[in-house]
C-alpha positions as CSV (number, residue, x, y, z in Angstrom):
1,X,-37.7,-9.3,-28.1
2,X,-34.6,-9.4,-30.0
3,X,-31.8,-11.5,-28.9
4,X,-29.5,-8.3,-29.0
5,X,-31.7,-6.1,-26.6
6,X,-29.9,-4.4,-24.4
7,X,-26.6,-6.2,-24.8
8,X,-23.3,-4.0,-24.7
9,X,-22.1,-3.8,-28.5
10,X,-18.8,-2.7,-29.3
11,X,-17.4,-2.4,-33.1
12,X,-14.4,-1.1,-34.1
13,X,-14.1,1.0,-37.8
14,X,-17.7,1.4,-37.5
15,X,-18.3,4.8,-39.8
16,X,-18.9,3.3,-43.0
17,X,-18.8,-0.4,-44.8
18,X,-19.4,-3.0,-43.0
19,X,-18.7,-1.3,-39.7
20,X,-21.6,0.5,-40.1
21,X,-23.7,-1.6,-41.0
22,X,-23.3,-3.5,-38.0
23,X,-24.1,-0.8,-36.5
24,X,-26.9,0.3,-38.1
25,X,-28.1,-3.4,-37.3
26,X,-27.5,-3.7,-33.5
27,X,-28.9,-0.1,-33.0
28,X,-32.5,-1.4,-34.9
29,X,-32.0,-4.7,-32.4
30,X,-32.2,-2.5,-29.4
31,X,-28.5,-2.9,-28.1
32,X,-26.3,0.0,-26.9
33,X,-23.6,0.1,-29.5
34,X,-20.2,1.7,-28.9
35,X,-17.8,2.3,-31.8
36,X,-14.8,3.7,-33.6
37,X,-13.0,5.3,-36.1
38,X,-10.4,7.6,-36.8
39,X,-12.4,10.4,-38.4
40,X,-14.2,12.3,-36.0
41,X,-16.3,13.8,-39.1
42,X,-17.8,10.8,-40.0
43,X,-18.0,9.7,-36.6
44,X,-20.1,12.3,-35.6
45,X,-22.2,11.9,-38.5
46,X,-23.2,8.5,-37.6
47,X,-23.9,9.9,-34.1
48,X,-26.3,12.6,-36.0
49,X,-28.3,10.2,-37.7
50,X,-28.9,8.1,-34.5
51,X,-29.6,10.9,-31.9
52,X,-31.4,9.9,-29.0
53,X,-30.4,6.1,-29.3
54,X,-27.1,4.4,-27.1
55,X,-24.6,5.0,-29.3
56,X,-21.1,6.0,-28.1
57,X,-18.8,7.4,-30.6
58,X,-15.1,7.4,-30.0
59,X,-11.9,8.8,-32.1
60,X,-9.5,6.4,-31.8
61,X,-6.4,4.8,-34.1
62,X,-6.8,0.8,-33.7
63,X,-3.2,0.8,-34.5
64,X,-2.5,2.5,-31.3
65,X,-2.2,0.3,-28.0
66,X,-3.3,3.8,-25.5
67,X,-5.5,4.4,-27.9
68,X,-7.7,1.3,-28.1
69,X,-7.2,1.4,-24.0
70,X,-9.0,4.6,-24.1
71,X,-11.8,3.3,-26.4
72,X,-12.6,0.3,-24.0
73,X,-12.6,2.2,-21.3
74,X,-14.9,5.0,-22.0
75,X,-17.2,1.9,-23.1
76,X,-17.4,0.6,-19.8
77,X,-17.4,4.3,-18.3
78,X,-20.9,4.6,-20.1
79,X,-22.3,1.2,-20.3
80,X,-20.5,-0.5,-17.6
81,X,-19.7,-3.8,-19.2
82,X,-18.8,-5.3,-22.8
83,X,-21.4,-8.4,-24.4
84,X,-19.8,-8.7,-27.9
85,X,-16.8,-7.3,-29.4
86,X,-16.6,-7.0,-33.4
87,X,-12.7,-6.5,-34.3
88,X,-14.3,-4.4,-37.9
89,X,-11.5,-2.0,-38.3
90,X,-8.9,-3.1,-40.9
91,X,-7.0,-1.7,-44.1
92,X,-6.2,-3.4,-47.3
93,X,-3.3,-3.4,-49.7
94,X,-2.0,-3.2,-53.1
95,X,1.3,-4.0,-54.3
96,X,3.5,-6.9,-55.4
97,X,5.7,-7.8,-53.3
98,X,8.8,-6.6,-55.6
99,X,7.6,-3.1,-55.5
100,X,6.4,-2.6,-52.2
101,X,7.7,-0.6,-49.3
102,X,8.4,-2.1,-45.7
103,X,6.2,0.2,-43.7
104,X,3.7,-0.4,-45.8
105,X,3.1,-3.5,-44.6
106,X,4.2,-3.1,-41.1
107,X,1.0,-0.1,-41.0
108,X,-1.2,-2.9,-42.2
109,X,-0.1,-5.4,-39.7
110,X,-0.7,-2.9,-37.1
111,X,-4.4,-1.8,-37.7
112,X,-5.2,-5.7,-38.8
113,X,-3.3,-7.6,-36.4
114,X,-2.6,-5.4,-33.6
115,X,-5.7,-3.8,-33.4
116,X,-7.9,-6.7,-32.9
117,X,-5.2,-8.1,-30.4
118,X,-5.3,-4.6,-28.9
119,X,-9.1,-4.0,-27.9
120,X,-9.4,-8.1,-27.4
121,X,-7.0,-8.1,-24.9
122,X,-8.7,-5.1,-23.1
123,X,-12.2,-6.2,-23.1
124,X,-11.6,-9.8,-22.7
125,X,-12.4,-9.6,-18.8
126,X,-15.7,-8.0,-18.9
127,X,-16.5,-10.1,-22.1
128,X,-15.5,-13.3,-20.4
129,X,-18.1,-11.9,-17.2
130,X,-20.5,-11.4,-19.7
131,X,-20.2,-14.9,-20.9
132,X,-19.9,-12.9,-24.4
133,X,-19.0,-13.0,-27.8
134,X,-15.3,-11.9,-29.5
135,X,-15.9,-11.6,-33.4
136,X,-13.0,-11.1,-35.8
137,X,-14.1,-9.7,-38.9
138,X,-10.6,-11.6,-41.1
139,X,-10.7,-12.5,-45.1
140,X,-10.7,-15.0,-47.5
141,X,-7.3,-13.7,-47.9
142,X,-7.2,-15.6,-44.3
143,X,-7.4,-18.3,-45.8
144,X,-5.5,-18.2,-49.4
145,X,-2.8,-15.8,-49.7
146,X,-3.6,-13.2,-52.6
147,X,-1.1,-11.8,-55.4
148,X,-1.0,-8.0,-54.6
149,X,-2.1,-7.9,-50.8
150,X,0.5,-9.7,-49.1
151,X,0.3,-8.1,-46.3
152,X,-2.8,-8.0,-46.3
153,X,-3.0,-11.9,-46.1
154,X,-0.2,-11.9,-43.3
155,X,-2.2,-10.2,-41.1
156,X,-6.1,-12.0,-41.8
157,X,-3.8,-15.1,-41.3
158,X,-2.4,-13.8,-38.3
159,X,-5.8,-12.8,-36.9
160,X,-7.3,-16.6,-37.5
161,X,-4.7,-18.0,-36.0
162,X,-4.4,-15.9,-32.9
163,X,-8.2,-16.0,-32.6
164,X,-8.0,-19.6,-33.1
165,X,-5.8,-19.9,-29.9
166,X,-7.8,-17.7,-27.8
167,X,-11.3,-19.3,-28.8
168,X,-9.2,-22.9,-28.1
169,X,-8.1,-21.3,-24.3
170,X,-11.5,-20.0,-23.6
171,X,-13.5,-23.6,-24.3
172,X,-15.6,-24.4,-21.9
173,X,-15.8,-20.7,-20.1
174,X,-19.2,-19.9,-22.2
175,X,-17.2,-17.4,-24.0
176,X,-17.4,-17.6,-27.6
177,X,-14.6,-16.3,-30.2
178,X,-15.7,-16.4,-34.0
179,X,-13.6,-15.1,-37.1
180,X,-15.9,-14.1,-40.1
181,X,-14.7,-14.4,-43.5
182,X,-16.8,-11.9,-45.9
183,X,-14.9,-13.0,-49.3
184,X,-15.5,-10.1,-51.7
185,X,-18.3,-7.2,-49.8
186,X,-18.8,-4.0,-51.0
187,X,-17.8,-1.0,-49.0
188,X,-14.7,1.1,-48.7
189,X,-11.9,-1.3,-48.1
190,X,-10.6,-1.4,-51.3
191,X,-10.7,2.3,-52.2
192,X,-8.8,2.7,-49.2
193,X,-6.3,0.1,-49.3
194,X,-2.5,0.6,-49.4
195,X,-0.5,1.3,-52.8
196,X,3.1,0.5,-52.3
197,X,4.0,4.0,-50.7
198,X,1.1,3.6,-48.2
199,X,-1.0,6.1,-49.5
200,X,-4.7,5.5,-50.1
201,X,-5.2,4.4,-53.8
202,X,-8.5,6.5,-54.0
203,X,-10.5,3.5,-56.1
204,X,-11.4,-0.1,-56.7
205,X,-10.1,-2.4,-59.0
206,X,-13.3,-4.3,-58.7
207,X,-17.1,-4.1,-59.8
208,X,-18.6,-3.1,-56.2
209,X,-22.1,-3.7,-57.7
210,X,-21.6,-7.5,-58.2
211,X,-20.4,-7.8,-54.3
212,X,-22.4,-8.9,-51.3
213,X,-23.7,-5.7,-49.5
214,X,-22.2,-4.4,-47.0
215,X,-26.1,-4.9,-45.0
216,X,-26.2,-8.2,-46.1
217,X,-23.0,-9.1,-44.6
218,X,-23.5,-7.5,-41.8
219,X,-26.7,-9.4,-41.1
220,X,-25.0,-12.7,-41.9
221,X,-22.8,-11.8,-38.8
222,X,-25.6,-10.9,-36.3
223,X,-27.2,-14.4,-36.8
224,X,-24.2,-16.0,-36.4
225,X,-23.4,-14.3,-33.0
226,X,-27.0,-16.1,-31.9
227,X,-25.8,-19.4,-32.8
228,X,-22.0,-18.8,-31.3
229,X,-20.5,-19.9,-34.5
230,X,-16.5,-21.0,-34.9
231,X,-16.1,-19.5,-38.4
232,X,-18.5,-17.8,-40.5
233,X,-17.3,-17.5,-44.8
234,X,-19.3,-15.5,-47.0
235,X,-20.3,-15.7,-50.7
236,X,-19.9,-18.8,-53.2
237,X,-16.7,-17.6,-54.3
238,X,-14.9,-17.4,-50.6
239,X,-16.5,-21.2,-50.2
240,X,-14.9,-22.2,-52.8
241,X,-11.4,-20.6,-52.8
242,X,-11.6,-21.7,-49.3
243,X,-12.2,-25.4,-50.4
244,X,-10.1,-25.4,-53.0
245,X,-7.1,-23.9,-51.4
246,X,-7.5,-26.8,-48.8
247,X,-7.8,-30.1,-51.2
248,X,-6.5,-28.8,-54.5
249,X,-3.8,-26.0,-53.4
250,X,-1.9,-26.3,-56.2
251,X,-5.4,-25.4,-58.9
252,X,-6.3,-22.9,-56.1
253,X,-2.8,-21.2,-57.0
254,X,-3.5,-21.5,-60.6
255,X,-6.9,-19.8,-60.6
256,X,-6.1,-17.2,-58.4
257,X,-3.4,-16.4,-60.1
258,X,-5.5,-16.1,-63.5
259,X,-8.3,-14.3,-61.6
260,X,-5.8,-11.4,-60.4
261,X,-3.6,-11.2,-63.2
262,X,-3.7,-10.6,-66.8
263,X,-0.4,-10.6,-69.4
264,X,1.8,-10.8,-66.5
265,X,-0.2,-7.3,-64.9
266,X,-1.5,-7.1,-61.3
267,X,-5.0,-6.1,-62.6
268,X,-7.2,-7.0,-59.4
């Protein structure tokens, strides 16, 4: 019997990437999953493709205090408790600093920091009953700031840090708090990351088929929930920007400087 029977699953940004490959995986290891996203479309979707299985779909914008309330709620309404919360739902960004605008930044602090303290915050007393599992789903960027996503790096910093404190405060209580680090995973984020204006720029400046999957990831993260990991980073190349940034930070801003730019151009 899988480790995940039964237990109360709840993932936010779960309709496609990585969010739903998690939930793809919980669903095949027999756990009730809840999740959400802010299109009802492909929410429903997802629900169509799992009929008959406990899955509880919810519209919701993680950026959103009420909102996230509302999602935690209706999952204990139907499942009347929380086991593991997976803070999925984020947005990425694309802009230098010089050229971007203010509220673009702010909306991705929001929806990447705020959301994750949002529904933590909320289902943190039936997780702590539950003796449970809070996962942050951060970024290499985390870790190592990266030219063009500034924001984007504020906030995964922000989320390790805060996550960091929480997993520090709950020692000892048999809850566990864990912040996954993918490094580069292929699904959506990019196509639907920020340009300066905070509009969607509508495609990757990457080659998606050289990535980790989105399935692979995704399983990487369910085994690490069994062994109540502390940090969980992904892929050679987030390993070693991780352990370069930390005992050779002035190479690490050398090569990721030459990896994102080329004649002076933003080109990753």
């Amino acid at each position: 019997m899988s480790f995940f029977n039964n237990k109360v699953v709840v993932i936010t940004g779960g309709s496609e990437g990585i969010g739903k490959a998690l939930v793809d995986s919980f669903i095949q290891h027999g756990a009730k999953v809840a999740t959400c996203g802010r299109n009802y479309d492909k929410l429903y979707q997802l629900q169509s493709l799992y009929s008959g299985k406990p899955l509880l779909i919810h519209t919701a914008d993680v950026s959103k205090e009420q909102e996230c309330a509302s999602f935690i709620q209706s999952v204990v309404n139907q499942f009347g408790t929380i086991d593991i919360l997976i803070n999925n739902a984020g947005v990425s960004m694309r802009s230098l600093v010089a050229d971007v605008e203010l509220d673009t930044i702010r909306k991705v602090m929001d929806i990447n920091f705020w959301g994750t303290v949002y529904c933590t915050k909320f289902a943190l007393p039936f997780i702590q009953k539950s003796k449970g599992t809070i996962v942050g789903v951060s970024s290499i960027a985390g870790y190592r700031g990266l030219p063009g996503r500034s924001g984007y790096s504020a906030s995964k910093f922000a989320v390790n840090g805060w996550l960091e404190a929480l997993r520090t405060e709950l020692l000892g209580t048999g809850t566990n708090v864990m912040w996954v680090c993918p490094g580069f995973t292929s699904s959506n984020i990019r196509n639907a990351a920020l340009n300066k204006n905070g509009k969607s720029q509508g495609e990757s400046p990457m080659d998606e088929s050289k990535m980790m999957s989105a399935a692979e990831c995704a399983n990487h993260i369910l085994t690490a929930i069994v062994k109540r990991k502390r940090t969980l980073v992904l892929t050679l190349n987030g390993k070693q920007t991780v352990f370069l940034n930390k005992f050779f930070p002035n190479l690490a801003d050398k090569l990721v400087n030459n990896f994102f730019f080329k004649n002076g151009e933003l080109v990753k």
